[in-house]
C-alpha positions in Angstrom: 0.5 -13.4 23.9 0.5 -12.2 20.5 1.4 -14.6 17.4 3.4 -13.7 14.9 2.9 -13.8 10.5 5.2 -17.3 9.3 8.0 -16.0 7.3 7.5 -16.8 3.7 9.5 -19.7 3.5 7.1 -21.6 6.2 4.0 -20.5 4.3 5.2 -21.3 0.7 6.7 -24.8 2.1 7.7 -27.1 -0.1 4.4 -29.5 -0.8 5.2 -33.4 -0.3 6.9 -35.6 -3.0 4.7 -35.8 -6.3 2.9 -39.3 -6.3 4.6 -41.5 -7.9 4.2 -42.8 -11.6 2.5 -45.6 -12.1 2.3 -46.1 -15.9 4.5 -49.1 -16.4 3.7 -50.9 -12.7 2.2 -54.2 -13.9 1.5 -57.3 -11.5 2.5 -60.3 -12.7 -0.1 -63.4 -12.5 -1.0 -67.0 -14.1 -4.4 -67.8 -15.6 -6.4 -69.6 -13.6 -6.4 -73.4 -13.9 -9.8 -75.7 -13.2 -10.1 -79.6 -13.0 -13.0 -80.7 -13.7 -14.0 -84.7 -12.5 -16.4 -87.1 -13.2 -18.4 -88.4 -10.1 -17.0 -91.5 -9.0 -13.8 -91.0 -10.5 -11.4 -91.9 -7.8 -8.2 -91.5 -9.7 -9.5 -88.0 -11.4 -10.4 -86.8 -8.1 -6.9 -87.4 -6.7 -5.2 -85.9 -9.7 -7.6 -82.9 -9.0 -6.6 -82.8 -5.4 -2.9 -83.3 -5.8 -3.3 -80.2 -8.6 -4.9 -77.7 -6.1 -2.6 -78.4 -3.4 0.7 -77.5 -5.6 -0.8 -74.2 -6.6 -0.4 -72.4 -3.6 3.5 -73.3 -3.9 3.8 -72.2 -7.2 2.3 -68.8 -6.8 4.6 -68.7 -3.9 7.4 -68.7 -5.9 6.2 -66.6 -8.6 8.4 -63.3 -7.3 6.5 -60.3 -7.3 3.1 -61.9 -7.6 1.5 -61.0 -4.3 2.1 -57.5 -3.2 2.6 -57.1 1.2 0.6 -53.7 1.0 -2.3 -53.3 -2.0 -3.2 -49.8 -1.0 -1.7 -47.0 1.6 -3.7 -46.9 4.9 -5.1 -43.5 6.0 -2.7 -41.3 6.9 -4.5 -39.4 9.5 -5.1 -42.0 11.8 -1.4 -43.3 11.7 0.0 -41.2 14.4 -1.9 -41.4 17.9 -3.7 -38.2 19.4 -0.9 -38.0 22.3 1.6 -37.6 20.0 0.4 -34.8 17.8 0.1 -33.2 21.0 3.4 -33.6 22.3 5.0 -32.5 18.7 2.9 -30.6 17.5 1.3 -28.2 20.4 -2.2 -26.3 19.3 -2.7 -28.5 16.0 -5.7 -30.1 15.1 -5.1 -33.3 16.0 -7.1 -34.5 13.3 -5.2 -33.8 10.4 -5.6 -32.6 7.1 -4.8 -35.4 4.4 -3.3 -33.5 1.2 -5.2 -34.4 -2.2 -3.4 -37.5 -4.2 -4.3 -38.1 -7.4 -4.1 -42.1 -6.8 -5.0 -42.8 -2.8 -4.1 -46.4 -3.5 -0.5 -45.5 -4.3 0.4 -42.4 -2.2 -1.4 -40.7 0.7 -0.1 -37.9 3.6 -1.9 -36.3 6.2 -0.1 -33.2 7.9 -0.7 -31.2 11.1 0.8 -27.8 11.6 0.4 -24.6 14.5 2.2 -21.5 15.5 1.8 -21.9 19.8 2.6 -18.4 20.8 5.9 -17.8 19.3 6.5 -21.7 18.2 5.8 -23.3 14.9 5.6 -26.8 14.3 5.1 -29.1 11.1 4.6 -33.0 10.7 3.5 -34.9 7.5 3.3 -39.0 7.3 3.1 -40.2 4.1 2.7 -44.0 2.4 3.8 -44.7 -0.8 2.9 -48.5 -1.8 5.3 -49.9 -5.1 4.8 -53.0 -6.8 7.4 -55.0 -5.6 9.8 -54.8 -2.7 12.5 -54.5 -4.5 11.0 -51.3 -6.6 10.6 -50.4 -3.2 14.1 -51.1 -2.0 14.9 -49.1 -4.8 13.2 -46.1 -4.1 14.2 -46.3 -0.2 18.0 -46.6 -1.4 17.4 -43.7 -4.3 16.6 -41.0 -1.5 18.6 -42.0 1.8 21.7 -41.0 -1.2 19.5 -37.9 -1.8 19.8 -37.1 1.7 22.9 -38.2 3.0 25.0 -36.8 6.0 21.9 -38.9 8.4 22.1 -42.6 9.5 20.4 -45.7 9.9 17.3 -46.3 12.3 17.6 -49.5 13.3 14.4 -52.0 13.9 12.1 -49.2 11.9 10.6 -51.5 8.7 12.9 -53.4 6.8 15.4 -50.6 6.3 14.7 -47.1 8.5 17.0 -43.7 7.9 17.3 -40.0 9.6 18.8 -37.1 8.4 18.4 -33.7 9.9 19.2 -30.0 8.6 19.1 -26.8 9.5 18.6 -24.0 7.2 18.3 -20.0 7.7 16.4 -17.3 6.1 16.0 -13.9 6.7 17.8 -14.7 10.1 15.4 -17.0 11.0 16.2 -20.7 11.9 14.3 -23.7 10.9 15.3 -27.4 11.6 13.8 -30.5 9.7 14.1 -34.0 9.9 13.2 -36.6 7.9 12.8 -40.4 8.4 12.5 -43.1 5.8 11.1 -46.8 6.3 11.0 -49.5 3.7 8.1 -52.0 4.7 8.1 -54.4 2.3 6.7 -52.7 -0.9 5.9 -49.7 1.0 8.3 -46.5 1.7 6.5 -44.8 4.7 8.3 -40.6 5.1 8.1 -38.5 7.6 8.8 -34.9 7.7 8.8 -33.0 11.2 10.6 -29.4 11.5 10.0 -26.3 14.0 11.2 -22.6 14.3 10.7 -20.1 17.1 10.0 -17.1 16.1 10.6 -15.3 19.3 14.6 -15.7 19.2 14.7 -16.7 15.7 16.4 -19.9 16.7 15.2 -23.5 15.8 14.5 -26.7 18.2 17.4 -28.9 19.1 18.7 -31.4 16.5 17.7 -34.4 19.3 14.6 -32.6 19.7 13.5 -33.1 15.8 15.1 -35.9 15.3 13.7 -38.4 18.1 10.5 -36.5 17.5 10.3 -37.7 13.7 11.4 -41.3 14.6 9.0 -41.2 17.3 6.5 -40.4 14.7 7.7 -42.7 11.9 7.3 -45.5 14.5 3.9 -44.9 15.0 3.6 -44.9 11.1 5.2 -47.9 10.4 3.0 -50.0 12.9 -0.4 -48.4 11.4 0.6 -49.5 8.1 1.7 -53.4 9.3 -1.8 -53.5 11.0 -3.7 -52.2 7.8 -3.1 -55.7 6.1 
């Protein structure tokens, strides 16, 4: 079967979110604090003692202090081999991870194919924030970008779809996107697909459980990367 060129708005797609800035992120932390006690100093032990058991409580409540997620987890290993296959038929199930200038703050890996007359696209990204509520933030910031989708409940803290269809040059393409808070990590997924055989596009349930499928996956690589 013969393929067919990707019309030039496949080819010249839109390249994921630019990483995010980082210049004023700053974690907040004490000085560290040492007793020193003399040997055979009962009472200067105790005080010592009594000291180093309080400081766990206090950094506890010392909000924003410890960050859930220090770094994003590889992207390319998030979503399991059987489910590249099933969304995305012929692609390398590998992935290729796109070039970040800060892998600790941002990384995506994508797959893509054209299987006879069918194209498919996924991309996973993680984007890790300083604090959950810079990341609530964010997650709240875009589900108003996007609106017309709904909530995805049980996916991360806060999950989100929304999917659209757009048409050029008479062809039809269909993307949706999911959205997870985790914490202080947004996790984004991006799956859309065209055929280019009766210039029609898959099924709204079709990329929509597809992505969610996919952002599941996502979100339970990046709780077990802690």
């Amino acid at each position: 079967m013969r393929s067919l060129p990707l019309p030039l708005a496949l080819t010249a797609r839109l390249t994921p979110v630019a990483v995010l800035a980082c210049a004023g992120w700053a974690m907040a932390s004490g000085p560290d604090k040492t007793s020193t006690t003399a040997s055979g100093d009962t009472s200067a032990q105790q005080t010592a003692g009594q000291s180093a058991s309080d400081a766990p409580s206090s950094a506890a409540t010392s909000t924003g202090a410890v960050k859930t997620y220090a770094g994003a987890p590889a992207p390319c290993g998030s979503i399991p081999v059987a489910t590249i296959k099933s969304l995305v038929p012929g692609a390398k199930t590998a992935g290729k991870e796109i070039p970040s200038t800060d892998t600790k703050l941002r990384r995506t890996c994508s797959w893509n194919a054209l299987k006879g007359y069918d194209y498919r696209w996924l991309d996973v990204s993680f984007e890790i924030m300083d604090t959950d509520a810079a990341a609530a933030k964010e997650y709240k910031d875009r589900v108003a970008e996007k609106s017309g989708g709904g909530a995805v409940p049980g996916l991360g803290d806060s999950g989100y779809s929304v999917v659209n269809l757009t048409t050029e040059d008479k062809q039809q393409t269909r993307e949706g996107v999911v959205m997870a808070q985790v914490s202080n990590a947004l996790v984004v997924v991006t799956y859309n697909g065209s055929d280019f055989e009766n210039k029609k596009a898959p099924s709204t349930d079709e990329i929509n459980k597809g992505a969610i499928k996919a952002a599941k996956s996502a979100v339970t690589a990046l709780k077990g990367s802690r």
